[in-house]
Structures are given as C-alpha cells and as structure tokens.
C-alpha positions in Angstrom: 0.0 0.0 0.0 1.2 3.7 -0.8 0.3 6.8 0.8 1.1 10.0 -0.4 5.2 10.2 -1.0 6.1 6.8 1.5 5.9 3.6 0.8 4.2 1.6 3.7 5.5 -1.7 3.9 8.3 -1.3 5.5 9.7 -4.3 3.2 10.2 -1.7 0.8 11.5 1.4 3.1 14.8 2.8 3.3 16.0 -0.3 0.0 18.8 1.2 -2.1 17.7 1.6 -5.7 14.0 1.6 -4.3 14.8 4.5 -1.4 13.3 7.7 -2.6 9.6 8.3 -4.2 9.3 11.2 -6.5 7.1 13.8 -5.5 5.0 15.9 -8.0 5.7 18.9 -6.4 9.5 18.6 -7.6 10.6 21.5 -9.9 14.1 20.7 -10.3 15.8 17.0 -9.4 19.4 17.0 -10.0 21.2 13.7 -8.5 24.6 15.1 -9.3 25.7 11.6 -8.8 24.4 9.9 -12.2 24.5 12.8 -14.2 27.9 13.1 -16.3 29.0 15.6 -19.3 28.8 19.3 -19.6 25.2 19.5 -20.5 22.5 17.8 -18.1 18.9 17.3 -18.1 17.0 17.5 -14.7 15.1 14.4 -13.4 11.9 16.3 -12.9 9.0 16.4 -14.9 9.9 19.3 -16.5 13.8 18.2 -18.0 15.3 21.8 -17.4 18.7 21.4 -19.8 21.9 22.6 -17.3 24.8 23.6 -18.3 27.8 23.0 -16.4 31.1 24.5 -16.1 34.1 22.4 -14.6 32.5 20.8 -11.7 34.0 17.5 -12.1 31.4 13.9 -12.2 32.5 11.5 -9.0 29.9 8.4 -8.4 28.6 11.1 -5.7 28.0 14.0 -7.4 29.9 16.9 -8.8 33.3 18.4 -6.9 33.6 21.9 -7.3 36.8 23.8 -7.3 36.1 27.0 -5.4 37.5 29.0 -8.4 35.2 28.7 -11.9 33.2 25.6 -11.1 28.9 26.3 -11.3 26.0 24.7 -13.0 23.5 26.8 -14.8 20.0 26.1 -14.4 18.0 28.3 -16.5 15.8 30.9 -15.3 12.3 29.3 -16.2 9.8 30.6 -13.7 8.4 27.0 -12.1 12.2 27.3 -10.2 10.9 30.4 -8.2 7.6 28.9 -7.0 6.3 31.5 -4.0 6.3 28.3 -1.6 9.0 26.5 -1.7 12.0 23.8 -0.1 15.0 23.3 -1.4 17.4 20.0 -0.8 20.5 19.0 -0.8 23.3 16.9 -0.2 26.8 18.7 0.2 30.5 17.8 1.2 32.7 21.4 2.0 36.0 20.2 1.2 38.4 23.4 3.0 37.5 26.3 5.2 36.2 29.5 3.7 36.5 33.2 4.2 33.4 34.5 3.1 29.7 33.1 1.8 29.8 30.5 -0.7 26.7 29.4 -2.7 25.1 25.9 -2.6 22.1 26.9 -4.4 21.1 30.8 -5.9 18.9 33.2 -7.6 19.9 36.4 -6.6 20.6 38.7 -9.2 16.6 39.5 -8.5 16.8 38.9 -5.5 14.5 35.7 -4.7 16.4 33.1 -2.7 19.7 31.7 -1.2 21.0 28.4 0.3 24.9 29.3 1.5 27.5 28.7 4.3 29.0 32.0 5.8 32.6 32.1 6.8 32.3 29.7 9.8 31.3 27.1 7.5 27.4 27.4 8.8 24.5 26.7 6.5 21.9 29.8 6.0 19.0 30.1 4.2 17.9 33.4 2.7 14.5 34.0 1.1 13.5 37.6 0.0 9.8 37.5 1.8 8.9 41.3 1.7 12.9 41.6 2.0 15.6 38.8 2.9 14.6 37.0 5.9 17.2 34.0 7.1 17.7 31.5 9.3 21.5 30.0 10.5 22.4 26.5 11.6 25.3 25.2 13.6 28.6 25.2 11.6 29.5 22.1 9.8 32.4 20.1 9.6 35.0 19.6 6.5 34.7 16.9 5.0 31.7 15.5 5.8 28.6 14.8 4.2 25.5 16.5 5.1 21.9 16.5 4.1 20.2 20.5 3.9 16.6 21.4 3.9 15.4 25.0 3.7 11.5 25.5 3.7 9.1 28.4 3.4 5.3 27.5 3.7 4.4 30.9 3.5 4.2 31.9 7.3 7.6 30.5 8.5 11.3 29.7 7.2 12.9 26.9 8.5 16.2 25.5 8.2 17.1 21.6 8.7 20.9 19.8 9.0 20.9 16.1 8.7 16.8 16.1 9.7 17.1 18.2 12.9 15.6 21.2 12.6 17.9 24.6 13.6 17.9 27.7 15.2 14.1 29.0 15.9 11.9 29.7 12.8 11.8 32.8 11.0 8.7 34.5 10.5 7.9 35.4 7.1 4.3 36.0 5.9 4.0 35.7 2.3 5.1 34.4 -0.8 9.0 34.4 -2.0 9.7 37.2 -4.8 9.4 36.5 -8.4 12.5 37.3 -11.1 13.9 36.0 -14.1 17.2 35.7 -12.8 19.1 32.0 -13.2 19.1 29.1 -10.6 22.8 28.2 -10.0 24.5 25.7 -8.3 28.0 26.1 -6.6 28.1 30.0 -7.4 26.1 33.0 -7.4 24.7 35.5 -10.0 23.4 34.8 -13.1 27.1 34.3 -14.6 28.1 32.0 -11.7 30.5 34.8 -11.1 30.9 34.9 -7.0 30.5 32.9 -4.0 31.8 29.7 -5.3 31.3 26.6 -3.4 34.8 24.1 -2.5 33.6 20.7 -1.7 30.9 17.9 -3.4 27.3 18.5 -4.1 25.2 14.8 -4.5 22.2 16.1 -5.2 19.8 19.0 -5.1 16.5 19.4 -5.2 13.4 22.5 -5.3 10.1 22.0 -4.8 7.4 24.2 -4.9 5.6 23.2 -1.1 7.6 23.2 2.3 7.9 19.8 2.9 6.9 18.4 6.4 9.5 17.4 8.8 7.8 13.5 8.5 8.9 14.0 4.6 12.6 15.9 5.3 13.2 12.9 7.5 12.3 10.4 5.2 13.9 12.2 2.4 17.1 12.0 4.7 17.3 8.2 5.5 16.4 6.9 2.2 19.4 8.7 0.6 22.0 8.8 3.4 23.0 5.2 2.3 24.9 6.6 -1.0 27.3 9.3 1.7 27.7 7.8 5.0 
C-alpha cells in the first residue's frame, strides 16, 4: 500500500535503488551523482537542460573547485515557486572566508542556500525583503543533508533532519524574477560565491515539505554518503 510520498511496507523502506519516491511537487531534481557531461537534463518532470562548467562527475556528485566551477539552471519561472523547499546533499571540502553558494537566484533577488565564513548553512528567502535563518557550523569533509522550507508563514532550516535555530517568521510568498538558478556560485554568470567541496544532489520544490517527509527524504538517501 502507498500513501502519499512513502511507501508503507516497511519491506520496501529505506531499500537502495528503491529508497526515494518522486514527488509531484519537484521542480528541479538534479542527483549530481548519475549525471555526467557538460550538459544535463534534470530528473523532474519538467527536463530543465543545465549547463555545467568544470564541476568534475564522482559516483557522488559533482566536486567543485572553489574557483570557476557552477551549474546553470535556467531561469524558467516553475524554479521560483512562492512556496517553496529546497534540498540538498553537500560535502565542503576546506574552510572559507566569506559566503559560498550551494544553491542561488539572486541577481533579482528571490532566494539563497549558503554557508558564511564559519562554515554554517543559512538560508535566505527575499519574503517582503531577505529574511534568514543559521544553523550550527558544519564540519570539513563530511557529508550533510540540507533542507530550507518556506510554507508561506515561516522559514525553517534543517541539518541532517534536525531542525535549527528558531523559525523565522515570514508571511508571504517568495519574490518573483527571471534571474538563473545556479548551483555552486552566485549571480546569473556564476561569477561569485563559489562553493569548494561535493554537491550529490539538489532538489526544489514548490511546497515546504513536512518534517515527516525531510526525514524520510534524509534516510532513504544517506546510504549513497555515510
């Protein structure tokens, strides 16, 4: 029997191969892991064509240099949805000395997953102006899984399942643009903010998910980085 996103039998939860059940509300699926060459298609319903530059293939995902290393998305509008989570699994590789970007559209300013200098994951969403929330500072070389939801009354931030710091309040809907999703660097060129480490996979969807579903999401895909 199925229900919603989870399969019920617990024969079948958590299996590698069978661990993760694609949600409709996915705008943009990228498992960085089994997608090789310079130009991918997402995994969504939608097959946005990326466009990557450097970012090297490794069986789990994509290593980014810190230097010229992004992934273009496009800038079609289902990747700003008002509500919104975005996933993803990351591996920071050095220390940093200043933001790097994990996942951006901010040349119009819409939204933001980054670490700051001391390496902690914060999510920005421009609600009637950027409104954030900061986690606890992660470790080099380490896998972690990040959720960043907005439901339209609240932004939350999530390491590894557990939520962080309180939630933000922010009644609304997330700004429109026509800027491009990036991965790994910031601005529509991919010009700033570059990311130094692994991203597995990433994923936007256009609901907040619940924490049931972020912890789900979690343990069915921690098998391929732990």
């Amino acid at each position: 029997m199925k229900t919603g996103i989870y399969w019920q039998n617990p024969e079948y939860a958590l299996t590698p191969g069978r661990d993760f059940i694609r949600d409709p509300s996915i705008v943009l699926d990228l498992p960085l892991y089994k997608l090789d060459g310079a130009s991918i298609m997402s995994k969504d319903a939608y097959g946005h064509l990326c466009t990557v530059t450097g970012a090297l293939w490794r069986p789990n995902g994509r290593l980014f240099d810190g230097s010229d290393d992004w992934i273009n998305c496009g800038n079609a509008a289902r990747l700003n949805p008002g509500l919104m989570t975005i996933e993803a699994w990351i591996n920071l590789e050095s220390l940093i000395a200043d933001y790097v970007a994990i996942v951006d559209r901010v040349t119009q300013p819409c939204y933001q997953l980054l670490l700051n200098a001391s390496e902690q994951p914060c999510i920005f969403f421009n609600v009637g102006g950027w409104k954030t929330v900061t986690g606890s500072a992660l470790n080099i070389d380490q896998w972690y899984h990040l959720v960043a939801t907005h439901d339209g009354v609240n932004i939350r931030l999530y390491v590894d399942a557990v939520e962080q710091t309180p939630a933000t309040a922010a009644a609304g809907t997330i700004a429109s643009g026509v800027a491009n999703t990036t991965i790994g660097a910031a601005g529509d060129a991919g010009d700033s903010r570059r990311f130094p480490g692994s991203i597995g996979e990433i994923r936007i969807y256009n609901r907040a998910l619940t924490p049931l579903e972020i912890q789900h999401n979690y343990l069915a895909t921690k098998w391929r980085y732990r």
